[in-house]
C-alpha positions as CSV (number, residue, x, y, z in Angstrom):
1,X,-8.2,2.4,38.2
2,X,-8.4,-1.1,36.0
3,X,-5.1,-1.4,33.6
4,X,-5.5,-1.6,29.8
5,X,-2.1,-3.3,29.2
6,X,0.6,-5.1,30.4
7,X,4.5,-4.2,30.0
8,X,5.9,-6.9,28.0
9,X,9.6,-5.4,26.7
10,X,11.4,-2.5,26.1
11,X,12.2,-0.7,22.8
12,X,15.0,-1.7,20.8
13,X,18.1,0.1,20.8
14,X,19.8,-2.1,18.1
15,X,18.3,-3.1,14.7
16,X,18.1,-6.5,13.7
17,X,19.1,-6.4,9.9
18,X,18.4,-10.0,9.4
19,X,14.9,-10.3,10.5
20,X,14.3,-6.9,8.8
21,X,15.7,-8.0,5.6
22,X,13.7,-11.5,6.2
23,X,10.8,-9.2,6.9
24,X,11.6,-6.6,3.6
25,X,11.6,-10.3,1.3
26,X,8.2,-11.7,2.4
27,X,6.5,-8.3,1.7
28,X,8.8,-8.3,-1.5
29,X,6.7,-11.6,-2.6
30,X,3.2,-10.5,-1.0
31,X,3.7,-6.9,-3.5
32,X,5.0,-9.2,-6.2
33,X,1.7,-11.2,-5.8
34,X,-0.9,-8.4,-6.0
35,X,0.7,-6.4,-8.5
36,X,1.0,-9.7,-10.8
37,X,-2.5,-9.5,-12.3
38,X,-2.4,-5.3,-12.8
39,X,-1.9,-5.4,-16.5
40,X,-4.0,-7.9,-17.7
41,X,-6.7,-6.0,-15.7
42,X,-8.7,-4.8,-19.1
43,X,-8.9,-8.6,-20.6
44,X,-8.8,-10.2,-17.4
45,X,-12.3,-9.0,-16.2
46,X,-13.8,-8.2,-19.8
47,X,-14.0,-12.1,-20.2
48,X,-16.6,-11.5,-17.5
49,X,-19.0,-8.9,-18.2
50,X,-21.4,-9.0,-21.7
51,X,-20.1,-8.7,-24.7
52,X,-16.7,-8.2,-23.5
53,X,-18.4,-4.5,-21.6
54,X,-18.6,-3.3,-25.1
55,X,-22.0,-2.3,-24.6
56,X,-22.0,-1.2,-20.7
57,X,-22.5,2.3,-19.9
58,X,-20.2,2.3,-17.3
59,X,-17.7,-0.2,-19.1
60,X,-14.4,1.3,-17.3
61,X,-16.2,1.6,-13.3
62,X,-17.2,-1.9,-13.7
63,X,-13.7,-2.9,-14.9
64,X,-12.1,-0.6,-11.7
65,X,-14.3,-2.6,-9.1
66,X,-12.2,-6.1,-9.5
67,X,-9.4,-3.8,-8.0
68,X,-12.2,-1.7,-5.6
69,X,-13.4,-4.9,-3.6
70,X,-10.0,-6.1,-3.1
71,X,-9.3,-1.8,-1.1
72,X,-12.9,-2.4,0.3
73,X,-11.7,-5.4,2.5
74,X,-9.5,-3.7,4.0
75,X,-11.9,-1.4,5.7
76,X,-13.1,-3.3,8.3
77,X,-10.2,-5.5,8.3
78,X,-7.5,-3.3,8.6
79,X,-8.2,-2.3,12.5
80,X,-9.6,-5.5,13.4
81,X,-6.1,-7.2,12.7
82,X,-4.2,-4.6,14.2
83,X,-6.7,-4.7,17.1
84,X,-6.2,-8.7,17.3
85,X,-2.3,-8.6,17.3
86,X,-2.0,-6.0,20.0
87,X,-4.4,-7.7,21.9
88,X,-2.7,-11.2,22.1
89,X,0.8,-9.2,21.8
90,X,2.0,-11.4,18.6
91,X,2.1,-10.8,14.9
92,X,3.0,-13.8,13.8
93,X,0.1,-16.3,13.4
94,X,-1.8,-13.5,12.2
95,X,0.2,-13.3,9.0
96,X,0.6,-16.4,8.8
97,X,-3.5,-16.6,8.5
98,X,-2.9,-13.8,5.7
99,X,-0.7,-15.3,3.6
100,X,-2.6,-19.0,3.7
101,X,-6.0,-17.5,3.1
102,X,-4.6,-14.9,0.2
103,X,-3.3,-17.7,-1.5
104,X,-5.7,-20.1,-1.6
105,X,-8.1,-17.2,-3.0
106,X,-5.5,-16.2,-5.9
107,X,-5.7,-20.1,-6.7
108,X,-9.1,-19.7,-6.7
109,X,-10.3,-16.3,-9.0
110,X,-9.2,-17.3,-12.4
111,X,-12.1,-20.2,-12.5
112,X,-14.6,-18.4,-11.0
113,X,-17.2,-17.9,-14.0
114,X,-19.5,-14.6,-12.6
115,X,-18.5,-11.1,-12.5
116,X,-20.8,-10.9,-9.3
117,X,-18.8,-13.9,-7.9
118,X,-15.5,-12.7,-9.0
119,X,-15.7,-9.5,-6.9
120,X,-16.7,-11.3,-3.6
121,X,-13.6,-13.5,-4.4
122,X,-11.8,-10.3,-4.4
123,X,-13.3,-9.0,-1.1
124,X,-12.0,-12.3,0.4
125,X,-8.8,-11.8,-0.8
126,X,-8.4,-8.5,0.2
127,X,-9.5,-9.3,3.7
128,X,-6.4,-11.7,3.9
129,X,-3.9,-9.2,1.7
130,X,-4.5,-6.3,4.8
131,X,-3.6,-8.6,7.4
132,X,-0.2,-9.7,5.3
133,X,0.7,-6.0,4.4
134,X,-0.4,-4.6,8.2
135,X,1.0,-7.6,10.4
136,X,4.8,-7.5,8.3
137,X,4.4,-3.4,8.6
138,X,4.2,-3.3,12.1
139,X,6.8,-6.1,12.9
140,X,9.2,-3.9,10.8
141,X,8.0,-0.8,13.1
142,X,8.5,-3.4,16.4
143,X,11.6,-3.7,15.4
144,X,13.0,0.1,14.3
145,X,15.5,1.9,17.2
146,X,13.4,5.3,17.7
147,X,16.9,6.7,16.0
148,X,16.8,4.6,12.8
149,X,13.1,4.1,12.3
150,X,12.8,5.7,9.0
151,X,15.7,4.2,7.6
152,X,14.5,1.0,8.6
153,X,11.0,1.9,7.1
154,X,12.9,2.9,3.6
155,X,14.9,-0.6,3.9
156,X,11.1,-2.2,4.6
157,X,9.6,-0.2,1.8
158,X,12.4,-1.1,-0.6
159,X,11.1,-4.8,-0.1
160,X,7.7,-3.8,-1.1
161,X,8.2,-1.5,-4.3
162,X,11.1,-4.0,-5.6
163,X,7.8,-6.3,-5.9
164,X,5.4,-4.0,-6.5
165,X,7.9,-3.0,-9.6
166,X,8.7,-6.8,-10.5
167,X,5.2,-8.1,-10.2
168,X,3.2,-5.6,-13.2
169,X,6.0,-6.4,-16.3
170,X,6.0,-10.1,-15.4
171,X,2.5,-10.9,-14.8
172,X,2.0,-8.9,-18.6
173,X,4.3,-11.1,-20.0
174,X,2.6,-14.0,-18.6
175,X,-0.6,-13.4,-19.4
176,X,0.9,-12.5,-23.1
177,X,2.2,-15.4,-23.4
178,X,0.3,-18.5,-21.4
179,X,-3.2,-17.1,-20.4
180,X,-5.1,-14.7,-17.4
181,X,-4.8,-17.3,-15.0
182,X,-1.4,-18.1,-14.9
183,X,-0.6,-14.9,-12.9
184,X,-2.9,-15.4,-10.2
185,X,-1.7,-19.3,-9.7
186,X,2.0,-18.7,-9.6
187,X,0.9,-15.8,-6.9
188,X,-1.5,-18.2,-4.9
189,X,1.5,-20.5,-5.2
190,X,4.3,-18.2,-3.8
191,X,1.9,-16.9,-1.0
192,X,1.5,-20.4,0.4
193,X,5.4,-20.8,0.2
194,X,5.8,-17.6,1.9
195,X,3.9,-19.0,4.5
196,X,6.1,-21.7,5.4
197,X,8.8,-19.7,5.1
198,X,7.4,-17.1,8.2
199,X,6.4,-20.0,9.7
200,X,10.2,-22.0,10.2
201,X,12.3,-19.0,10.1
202,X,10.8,-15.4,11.1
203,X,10.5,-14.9,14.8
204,X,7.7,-13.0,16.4
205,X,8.4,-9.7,16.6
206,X,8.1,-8.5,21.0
207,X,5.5,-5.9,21.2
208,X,6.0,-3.3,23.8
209,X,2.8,-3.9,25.6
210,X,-0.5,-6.0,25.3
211,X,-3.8,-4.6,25.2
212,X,-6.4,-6.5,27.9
213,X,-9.3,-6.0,24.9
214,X,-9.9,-5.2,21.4
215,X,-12.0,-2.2,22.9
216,X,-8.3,-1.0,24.6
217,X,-6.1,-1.5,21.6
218,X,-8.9,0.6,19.4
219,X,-9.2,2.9,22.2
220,X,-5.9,4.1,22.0
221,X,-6.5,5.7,18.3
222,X,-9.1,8.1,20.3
223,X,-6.4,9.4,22.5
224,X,-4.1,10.1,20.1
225,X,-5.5,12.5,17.2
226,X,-1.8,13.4,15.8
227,X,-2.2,9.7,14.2
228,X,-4.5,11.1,11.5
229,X,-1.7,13.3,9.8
230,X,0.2,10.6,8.7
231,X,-3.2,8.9,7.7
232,X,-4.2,11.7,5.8
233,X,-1.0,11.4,3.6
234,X,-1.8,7.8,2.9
235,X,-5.3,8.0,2.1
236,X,-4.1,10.6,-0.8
237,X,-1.1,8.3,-1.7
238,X,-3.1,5.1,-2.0
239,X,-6.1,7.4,-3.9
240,X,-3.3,8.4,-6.7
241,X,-2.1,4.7,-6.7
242,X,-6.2,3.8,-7.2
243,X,-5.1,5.5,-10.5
244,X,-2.0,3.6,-11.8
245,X,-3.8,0.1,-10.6
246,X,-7.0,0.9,-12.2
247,X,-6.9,3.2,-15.1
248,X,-3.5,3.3,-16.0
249,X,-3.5,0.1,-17.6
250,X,-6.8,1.4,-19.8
251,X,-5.3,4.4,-20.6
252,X,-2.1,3.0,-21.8
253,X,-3.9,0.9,-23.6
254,X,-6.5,3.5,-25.5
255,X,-4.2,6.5,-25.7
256,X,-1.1,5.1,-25.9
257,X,-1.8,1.8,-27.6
258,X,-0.2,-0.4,-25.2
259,X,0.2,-4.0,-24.8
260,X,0.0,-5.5,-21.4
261,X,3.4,-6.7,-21.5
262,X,4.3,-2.8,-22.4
263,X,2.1,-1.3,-19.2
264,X,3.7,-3.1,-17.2
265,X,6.8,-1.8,-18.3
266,X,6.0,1.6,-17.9
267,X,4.6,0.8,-14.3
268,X,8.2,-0.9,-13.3
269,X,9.6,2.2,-14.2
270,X,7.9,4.2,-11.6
271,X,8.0,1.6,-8.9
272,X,11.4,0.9,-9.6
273,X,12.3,4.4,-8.7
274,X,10.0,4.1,-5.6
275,X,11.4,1.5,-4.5
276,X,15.1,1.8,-4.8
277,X,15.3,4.9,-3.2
278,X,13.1,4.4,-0.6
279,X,16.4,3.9,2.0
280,X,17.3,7.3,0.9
281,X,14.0,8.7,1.6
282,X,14.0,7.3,5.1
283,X,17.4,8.3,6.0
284,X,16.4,11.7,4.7
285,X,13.5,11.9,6.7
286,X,15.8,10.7,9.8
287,X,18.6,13.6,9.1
288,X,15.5,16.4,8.0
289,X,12.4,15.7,10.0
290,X,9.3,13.9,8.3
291,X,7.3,16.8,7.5
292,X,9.7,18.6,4.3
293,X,10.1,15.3,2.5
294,X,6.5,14.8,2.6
295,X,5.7,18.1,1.3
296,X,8.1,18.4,-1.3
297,X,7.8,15.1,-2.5
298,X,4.0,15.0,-2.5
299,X,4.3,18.6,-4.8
300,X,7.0,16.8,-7.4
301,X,4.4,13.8,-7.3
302,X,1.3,15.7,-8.0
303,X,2.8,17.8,-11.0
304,X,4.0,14.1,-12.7
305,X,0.3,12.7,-12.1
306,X,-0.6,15.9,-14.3
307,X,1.3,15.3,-17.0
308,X,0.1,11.4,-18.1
309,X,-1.5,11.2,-20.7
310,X,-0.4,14.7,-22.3
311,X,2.9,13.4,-23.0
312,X,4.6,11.4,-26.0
313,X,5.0,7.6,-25.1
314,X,8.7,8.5,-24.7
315,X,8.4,11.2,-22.3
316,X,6.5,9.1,-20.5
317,X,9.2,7.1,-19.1
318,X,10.7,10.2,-17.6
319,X,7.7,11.5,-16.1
320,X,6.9,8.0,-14.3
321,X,10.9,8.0,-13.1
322,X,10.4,11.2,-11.0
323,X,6.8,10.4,-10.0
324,X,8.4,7.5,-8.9
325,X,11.4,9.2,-7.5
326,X,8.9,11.6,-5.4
327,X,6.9,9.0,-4.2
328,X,10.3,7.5,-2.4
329,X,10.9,10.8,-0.7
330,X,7.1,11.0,0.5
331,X,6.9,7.6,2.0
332,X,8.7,6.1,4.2
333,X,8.3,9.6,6.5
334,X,4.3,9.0,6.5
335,X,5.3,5.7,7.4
336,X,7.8,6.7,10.3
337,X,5.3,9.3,11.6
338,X,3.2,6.1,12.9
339,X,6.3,5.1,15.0
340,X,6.7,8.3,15.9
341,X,3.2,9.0,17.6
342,X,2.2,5.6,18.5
343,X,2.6,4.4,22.0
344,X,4.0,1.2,22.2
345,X,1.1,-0.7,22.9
346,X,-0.4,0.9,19.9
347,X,1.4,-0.1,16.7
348,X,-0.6,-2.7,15.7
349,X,-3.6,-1.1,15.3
350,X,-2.1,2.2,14.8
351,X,-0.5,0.6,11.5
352,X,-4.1,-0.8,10.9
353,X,-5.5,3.1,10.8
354,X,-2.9,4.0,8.7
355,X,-3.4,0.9,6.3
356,X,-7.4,1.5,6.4
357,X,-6.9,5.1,6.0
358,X,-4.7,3.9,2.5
359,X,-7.5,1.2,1.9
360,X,-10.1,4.2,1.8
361,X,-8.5,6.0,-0.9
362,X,-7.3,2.1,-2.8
363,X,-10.9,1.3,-2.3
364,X,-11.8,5.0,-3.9
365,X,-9.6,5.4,-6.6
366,X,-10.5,3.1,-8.9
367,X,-14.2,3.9,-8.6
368,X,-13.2,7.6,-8.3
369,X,-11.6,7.4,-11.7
370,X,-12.9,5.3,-13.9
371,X,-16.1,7.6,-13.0
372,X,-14.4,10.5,-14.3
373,X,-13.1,8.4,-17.4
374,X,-16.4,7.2,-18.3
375,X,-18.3,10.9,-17.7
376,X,-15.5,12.9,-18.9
377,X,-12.3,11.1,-20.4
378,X,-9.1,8.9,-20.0
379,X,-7.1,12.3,-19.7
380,X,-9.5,13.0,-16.4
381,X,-8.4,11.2,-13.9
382,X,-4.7,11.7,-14.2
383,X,-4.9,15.3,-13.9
384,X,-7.5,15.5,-10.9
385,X,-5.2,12.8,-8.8
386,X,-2.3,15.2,-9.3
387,X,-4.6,18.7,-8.3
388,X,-5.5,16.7,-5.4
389,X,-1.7,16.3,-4.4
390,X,-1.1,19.8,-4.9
391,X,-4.2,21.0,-2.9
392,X,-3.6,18.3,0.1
393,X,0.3,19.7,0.1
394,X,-1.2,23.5,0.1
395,X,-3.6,23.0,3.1
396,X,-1.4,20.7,5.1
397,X,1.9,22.4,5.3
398,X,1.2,25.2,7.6
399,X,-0.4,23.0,10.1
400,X,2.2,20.1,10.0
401,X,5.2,22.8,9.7
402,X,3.4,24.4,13.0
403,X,3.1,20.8,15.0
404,X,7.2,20.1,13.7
405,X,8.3,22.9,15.3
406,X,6.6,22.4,18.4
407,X,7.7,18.8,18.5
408,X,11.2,20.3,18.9
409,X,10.3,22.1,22.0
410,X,8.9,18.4,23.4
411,X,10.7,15.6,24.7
412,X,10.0,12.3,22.3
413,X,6.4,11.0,23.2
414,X,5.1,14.2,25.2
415,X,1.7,15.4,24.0
């Protein structure tokens, strides 16, 4: 029988705080970068589209699609870097292909003068962003003792929110204060600095084992059908998130009357308290089992989702602090459930399915609801996201609750 990988090292029994925390900082900067231009999205792309999209039909869709066609890319992109890294058995030039191409194409968008143009920019981009996000995601997973991987995973995810919550107030400010582009080329500037930084003083993570072709490492997906739980959770995460990155901002705007500078605010808040608990999520999730968090904290999530929009501008802040809160108790488990199925030889492109699975529902949301805003209203999309929540948490539980308990009757990696 022909082999489909080699042995290449053994898992690690000790964390490596450094290189995680080296690891946690560069995603830090690559969330920072992509959450930069969120709150300017209304002005940013109206520039673009006749008479500011006053007179479109579908003035709100063709504003969600700048953020669509960046989700889109990472589609097909997703498994075919995962595929590529555990084929040659190294992460490292991979991302450091990311976060060169990324940056050159946030230098890029600002002066591109066509809507049409400006979205295939975006697809570009995107196709870059997945390999950053999926290569630094899996070294982080490379890295986690089987004992401490969700912890490690909250730690990793406190990196990305801490950005993700930095990047929306700033950019508003920014674009308040000196103009649309300035966002994007401070990002395309911090991505190429980034790169230099991986480059000098982040080592390549040791995969476990090295697939002998991309149809081996995609293979291994097939064989292991307990990987698409944990995809399933992200697709609906990154579907509600669709919402906050692409009608949030217009909604805060229209309902609320909300500057950019302001959104972005309000979006700190609830990434803020996604990110900074995130290490308490993991090590709950360590301590508890994946499966509760995620249930519980998908329910909390979907019941905040309901309530934007139908609150006072005040209330607001609370209801985006436990959305926020829940979020951290719902996601670094999805996250460690990767670890916890994938072989060894798998985690690059496992991470890539779960990453595509997410880039489905990125890629969907913002289509999905600024449909529903313009054929309905602004109050539409908030409360189907949230329903969604509720209803994926209602049919999952007795089938993940069924596969937890007979995990505890298997020895770690039996089928």
């Amino acid at each position: 029988m022909q082999k489909t990988s080699e042995s290449l090292a053994v898992e690690p029994e000790k964390l490596n705080l450094r290189q995680l925390l080296m690891l946690a900082g560069v995603m830090l900067v690559a969330m920072f970068t992509l959450t930069l231009p969120v709150a300017q999205l209304d002005e940013f792309v109206s520039r673009l589209l006749p008479d500011g999209g006053a007179n479109l039909e579908l003035e709100k869709t063709a504003k969600g699609l700048f953020s669509t066609f960046h989700f889109v890319a990472y589609i097909p992109f997703a498994f075919l870097w995962g595929a590529l890294s555990d084929r040659q058995g190294k992460r490292k030039p991979l991302l450091l292909m990311g976060l060169v191409g990324q940056g050159i194409m946030y230098l890029i968008m600002p002066y591109v003068p066509n809507i049409w143009l400006l979205y295939l920019a975006r697809f570009i981009e995107g196709s870059f962003s997945i390999a950053v996000v999926s290569m630094l995601m899996t070294m982080a997973l490379d890295m986690a003792p089987r004992a401490k991987r969700g912890m490690t995973l909250g730690i990793f995810t406190l990196g990305m929110l801490i950005g993700n919550a930095v990047g929306a107030p700033l950019g508003g400010v920014l674009s308040d204060r000196l103009g649309y582009d300035v966002p994007f080329v401070l990002g395309g500037v911090l991505l190429l600095t980034m790169s230099v930084v991986v480059f000098l003083l982040i080592r390549d993570t040791p995969s476990i084992s090295r697939a002998y072709s991309l149809k081996d490492a995609l293979a291994g997906l097939r064989r292991n059908p307990r990987l698409y739980i944990p995809y399933g959770f992200s697709m609906l995460d990154r579907l509600t998130v669709g919402f906050f990155v692409g009608q949030f901002p217009i909604l805060a705007a229209q309902i609320y009357g909300l500057k950019p500078s302001q959104t972005g605010i309000y979006l700190s808040v609830f990434l803020a308290g996604f990110a900074l608990f995130s290490p308490v999520g993991g090590v709950i999730s360590d301590r508890l089992g994946r499966v509760r968090p995620m249930l519980l904290g998908t329910v909390v999530y979907g019941l905040m989702l309901m309530l934007v929009g139908r609150v006072s501008a005040e209330m607001l802040y609370v209801v985006m602090a436990i959305g926020g809160l829940s979020g951290a108790v719902l996601y670094p488990p999805s996250i460690a459930l990767v670890g916890d199925y994938a072989g060894p030889g798998q985690r690059g492109v496992a991470m890539g399915g779960f990453n595509l699975a997410g880039s489905i529902g990125y890629a969907a949301g913002p289509l999905l609801f600024g449909l529903l805003a313009d054929f309905y209203d602004l109050l539409a999309p908030p409360l189907v996201a949230g329903a969604l929540c509720l209803l994926a948490s209602l049919i999952a539980a007795p089938l993940l609750l069924r596969r937890e308990r007979a995990a505890l009757r298997l020895e770690p990696g039996a089928e």
